[in-house]
N, C-alpha and C positions, 0 to 999 in steps of 0.2 A: 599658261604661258611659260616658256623657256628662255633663258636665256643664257650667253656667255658674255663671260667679260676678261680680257687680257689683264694680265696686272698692270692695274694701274697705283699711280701715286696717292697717298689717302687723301690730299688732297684737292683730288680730281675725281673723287669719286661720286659725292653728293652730286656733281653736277652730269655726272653720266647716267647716275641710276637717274636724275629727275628727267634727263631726258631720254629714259628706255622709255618712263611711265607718259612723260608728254606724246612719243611717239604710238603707244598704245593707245588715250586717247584720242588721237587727233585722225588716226586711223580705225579706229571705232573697235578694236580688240576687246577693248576694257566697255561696256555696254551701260546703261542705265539699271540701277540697283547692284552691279558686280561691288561684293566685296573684297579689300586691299587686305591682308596681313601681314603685317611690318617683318616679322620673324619668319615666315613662309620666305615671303620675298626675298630676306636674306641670303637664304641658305640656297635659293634659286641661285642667286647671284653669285654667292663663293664672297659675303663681305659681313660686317661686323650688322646691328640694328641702325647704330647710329646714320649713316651716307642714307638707310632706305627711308627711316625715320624725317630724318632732316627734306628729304626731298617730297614724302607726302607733307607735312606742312606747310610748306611751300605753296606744294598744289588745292592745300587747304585752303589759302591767304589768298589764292587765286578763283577761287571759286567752282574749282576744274572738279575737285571732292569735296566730301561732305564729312566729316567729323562729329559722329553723336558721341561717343565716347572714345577713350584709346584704343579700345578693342572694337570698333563698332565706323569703321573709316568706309565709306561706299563712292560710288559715280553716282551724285543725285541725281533723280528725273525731275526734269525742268519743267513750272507750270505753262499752262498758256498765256499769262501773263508777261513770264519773263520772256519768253520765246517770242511773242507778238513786241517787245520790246527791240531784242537781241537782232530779230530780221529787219526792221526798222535803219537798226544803227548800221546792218550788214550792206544793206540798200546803198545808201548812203556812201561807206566806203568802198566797199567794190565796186560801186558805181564808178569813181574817182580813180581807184585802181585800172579800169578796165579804159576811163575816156582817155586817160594818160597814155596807157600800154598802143591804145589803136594811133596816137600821135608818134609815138615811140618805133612801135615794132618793125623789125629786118626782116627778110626772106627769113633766114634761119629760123628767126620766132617762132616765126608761122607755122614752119615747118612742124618745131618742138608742140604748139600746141595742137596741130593737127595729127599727130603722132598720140600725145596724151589719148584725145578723142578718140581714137582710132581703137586705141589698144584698150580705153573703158568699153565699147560695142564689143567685141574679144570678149571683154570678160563677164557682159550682161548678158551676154550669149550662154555663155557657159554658167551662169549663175556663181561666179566667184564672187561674193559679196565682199571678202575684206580685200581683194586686189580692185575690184570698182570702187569703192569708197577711198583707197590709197590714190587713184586715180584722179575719184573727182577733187580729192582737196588736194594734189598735184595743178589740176587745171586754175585750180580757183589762185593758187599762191603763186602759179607762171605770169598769170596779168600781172602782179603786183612789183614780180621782180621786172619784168619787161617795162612796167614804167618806172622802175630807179627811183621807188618809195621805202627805202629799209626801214623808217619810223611808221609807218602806216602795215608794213609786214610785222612789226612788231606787237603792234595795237590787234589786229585782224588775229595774231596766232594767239595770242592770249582769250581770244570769243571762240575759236575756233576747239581749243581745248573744251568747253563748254557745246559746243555743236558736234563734234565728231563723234561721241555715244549715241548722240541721239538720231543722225543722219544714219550712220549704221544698224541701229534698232529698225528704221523703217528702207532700208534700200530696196530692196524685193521687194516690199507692196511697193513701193513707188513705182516699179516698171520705168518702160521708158524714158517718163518724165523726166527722171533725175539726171537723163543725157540727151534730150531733144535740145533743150532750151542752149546747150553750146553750141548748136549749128549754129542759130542767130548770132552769138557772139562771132563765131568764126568770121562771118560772112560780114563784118559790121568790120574787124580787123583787118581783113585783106583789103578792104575799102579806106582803113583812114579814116574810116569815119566812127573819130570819140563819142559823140550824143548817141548816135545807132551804139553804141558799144556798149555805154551804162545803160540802155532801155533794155537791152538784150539781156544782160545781167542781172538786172533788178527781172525781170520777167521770169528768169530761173530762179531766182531767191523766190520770189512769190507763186510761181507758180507751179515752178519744179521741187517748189518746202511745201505745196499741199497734203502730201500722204503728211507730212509732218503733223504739220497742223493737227489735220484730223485724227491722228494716234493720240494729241495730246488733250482734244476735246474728246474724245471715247474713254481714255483714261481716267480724265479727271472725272466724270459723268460718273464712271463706274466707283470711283475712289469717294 
């Protein structure tokens, strides 16, 4: 990973590096097992320890990394336990997020999310794996803004730090799947219709997070 940074004020920096590092997870860059080096990362950045320090603990406290020692900072691999948890709770609010948005949504929406879609088939095409993954969790965050939930965007990006490594990790085996399941949405929004909205979503979380799944039951088997 690369990065630049303009000069900023020092204290505006902490919250820049945590959000280079949240964008790298949440776009799946940063992978299951990658390890962080506070002083690597630094010197990437052109800034002191302290802003890159301060921001992986953060990400610690959030569950996003994992901390065995200070030299020893990684992207955990999440069990099946927690993950059969985490899609449960995912269910549930994008559910919410998505019955809202098909009440809510403009032409222009529609547009923006069909556009999304559009440009992830682009890139499943072409096997861009970290522009489809920027893609899907694009799609996933447009229902939330489209129903005028910024507390529930809130909630969903902090799970999401915790799902972006690992959706990444399995993009390509998932094929298709991981962008069938937004036709149903689409088509559930252009309708209006919230109940088709959340069943279409929750059917992606469940059924388009199978390769998940099953990387994390193969894993843990092997482990």
């Amino acid at each position: 990973m690369h990065y630049q940074l303009d000069t900023l004020e020092h204290d505006n920096l902490g919250s820049t590096v945590y959000q280079l590092l949240c964008n790298d997870l949440l776009q799946g860059r940063l992978q299951p097992g990658a390890r962080l080096k506070i002083r690597e990362l630094a010197e990437q950045l052109g800034t002191s320890v302290t802003p890159v320090r301060d921001a992986i603990l953060r990400l610690v406290q959030e569950q996003a990394l994992a901390m065995q020692s200070p030299r020893d900072i990684r992207v955990p691999y999440m069990t099946v336990e927690r993950y059969l948890e985490i899609r449960a709770i995912r269910i549930r609010l994008e559910g919410l997020a998505a019955e809202t948005a098909a009440t809510k949504a403009q032409p222009a929406d529609i547009t923006r999310l069909e556009e999304i879609v559009a440009r992830n088939a682009v890139a499943m095409t072409a096997q861009d794996i970290a522009l489809g993954c920027a893609l899907n969790q694009q799609f996933h965050f447009a229902l939330v803004d489209i129903a005028g939930l910024p507390f529930l965007h809130g909630i969903l990006y902090r799970i999401w730090l915790q799902m972006g490594p690992l959706i990444a990790a399995v993009y390509q085996q998932g094929g298709s799947a991981m962008l069938d399941y937004h036709y149903p949405v689409m088509a559930a929004m252009r309708q209006g219709d919230g109940a088709a909205a959340a069943l279409a979503i929750g059917d992606d979380i469940l059924s388009g997070g199978q390769a998940i799944l099953l990387h994390l039951q193969a894993r843990q088997s092997a482990g």
